[in-house]
Each structure stands twice: as C-alpha cells, then as structure tokens.
N, C-alpha and C positions, 0 to 999 in steps of 0.2 A: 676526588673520588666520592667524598661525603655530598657533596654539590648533586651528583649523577644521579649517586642512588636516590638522594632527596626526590628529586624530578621525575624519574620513576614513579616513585611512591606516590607524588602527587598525580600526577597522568593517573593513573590507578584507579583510585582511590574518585578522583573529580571521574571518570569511567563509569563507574560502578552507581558512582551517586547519579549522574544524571540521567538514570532509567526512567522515565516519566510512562503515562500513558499518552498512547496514541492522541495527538490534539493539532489542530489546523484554524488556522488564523479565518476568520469568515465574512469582516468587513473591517473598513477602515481603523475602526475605535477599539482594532485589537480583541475582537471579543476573542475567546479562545472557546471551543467545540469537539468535542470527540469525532474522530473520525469512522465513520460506521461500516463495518466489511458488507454487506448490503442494506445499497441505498432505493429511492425511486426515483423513477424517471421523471415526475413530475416536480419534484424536490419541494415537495412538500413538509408545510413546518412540522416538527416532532414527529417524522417518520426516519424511518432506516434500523438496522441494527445489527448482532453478531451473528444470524440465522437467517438462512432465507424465509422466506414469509410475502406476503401481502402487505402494502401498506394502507393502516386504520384510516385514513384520510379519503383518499381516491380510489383504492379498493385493486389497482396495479398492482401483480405480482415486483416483486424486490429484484432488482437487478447488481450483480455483482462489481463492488466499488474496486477497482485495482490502485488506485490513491492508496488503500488502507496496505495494502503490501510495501508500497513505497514512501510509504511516511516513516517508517519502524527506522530508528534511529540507530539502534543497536546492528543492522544488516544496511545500513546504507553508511554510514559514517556520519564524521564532520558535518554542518552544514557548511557549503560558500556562499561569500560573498559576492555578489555581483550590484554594479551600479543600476537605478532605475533608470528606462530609457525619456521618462520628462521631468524627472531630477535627477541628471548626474551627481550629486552630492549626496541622496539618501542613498542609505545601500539596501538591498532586499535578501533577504538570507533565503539561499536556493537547496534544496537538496542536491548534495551529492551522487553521482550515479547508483545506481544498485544492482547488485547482480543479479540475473537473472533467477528466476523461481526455477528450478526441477523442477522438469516434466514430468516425473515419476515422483511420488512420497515413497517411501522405506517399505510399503506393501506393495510396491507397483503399482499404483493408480495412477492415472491420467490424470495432470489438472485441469485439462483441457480435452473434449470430447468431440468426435461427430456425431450430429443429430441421426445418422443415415445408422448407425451403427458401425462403423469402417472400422478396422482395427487399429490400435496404435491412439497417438493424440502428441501432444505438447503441452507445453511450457509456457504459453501463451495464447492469446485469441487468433489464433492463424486463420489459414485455410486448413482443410483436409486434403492431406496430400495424394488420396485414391479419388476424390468426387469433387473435389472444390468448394464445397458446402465451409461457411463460419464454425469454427470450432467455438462450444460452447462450456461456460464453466461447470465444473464436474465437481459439485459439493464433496462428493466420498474422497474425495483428496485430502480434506482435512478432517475427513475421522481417523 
C-alpha cells in the first residue's frame, strides 16, 4: 500500500514539474524554439508571435499556427513513441492525440468564423455550413 501511494505521489509530482513552455524541435541538432500562436507564411527568420500582427521581415499579415494548440503538453498527454521510417531503431517522440478545441470559449465566441458573416462557426478550419466559404480564425475567442 506504501508502494502505491508512493507512485502516486510520484506521477504527481514528475506532472506538475514537467510544465515547460511551449517548445519544438526545429532541425536536426535538436535546436529547441518556442512555438509561436501566429506565425508567417513565408517562415521567415525571427518572425511570428503570441498576437496577430504583420511580420517585420516580409511585411505578410500573421497567419494563425494550429501546432501551437497542439504542442500544449498539459491538453495533449504523454508523448508516443513511434519508430522512424529510415531508422527502425531511432524512436521519434510523437504527440499524443488532442482533443479537440470548443467551438465556443465560455462567452460564446466562435473560434472559428465565416468571412460572409453566416451565423454560428466551429472548432476548427471547416467549411461554413450555410455558404461553403473556409472558416476563418476568430481572434475574440481568446480574449
């Protein structure tokens, strides 16, 4: 019983401690990089960041990274293991799946919008279920 609760305690405990911030592996030599909730489309070096904006470089409005939802450790779990496919021996640590984002935040906003106006939205980059049109992301979801 002292065993149990030990392990418990540890699971816990190793929980709690390995909150990190958001970070993503970005070439071989392991650099490690903050992951940016919007990025640019031209991936431009020292662009992106936690606001939409412009990026200083190429002058492209910021388009929104959905990596940065799916990196978050704490909402996705564990990582897995899965083998590489031109080295079966290295293993590649995979995110776990994640549950999907609310279509709604706690004030009823969309995370996701029609550009046409339409009513309603989702949880994701859909379609608009009145017009067809791409739903697009709807910053006021996370204020």
């Amino acid at each position: 019983m002292k065993l149990l609760n030990f392990l418990v305690l540890l699971i816990v405990v190793l929980t709690i401690s390995c909150k990190e911030e958001k970070t993503k592996v970005v070439n071989s030599k392991n650099t490690v990089k903050k992951v940016q909730h919007y990025i640019c489309e031209n991936k431009c070096e020292n662009s992106g960041g936690d606001a939409a904006g412009n990026c200083p470089v190429c002058k492209n409005p910021y388009t929104h990274n959905t990596a940065y939802h799916a990196n978050d450790l704490l909402k996705s779990g564990p990582l897995k293991v899965e083998s590489n496919a031109t080295n079966p021996t290295q293993k590649t640590p995979q995110a776990a799946p994640k549950a999907p984002t609310p279509a709604q935040n706690t004030k009823g906003v969309y995370h996701y919008t029609c550009t046409n106006g339409c009513a309603g939205g989702s949880g994701a980059a859909d379609s608009c279920k009145s017009c067809g049109n791409k739903l697009t992301h709807n910053q006021l979801y996370h204020n």
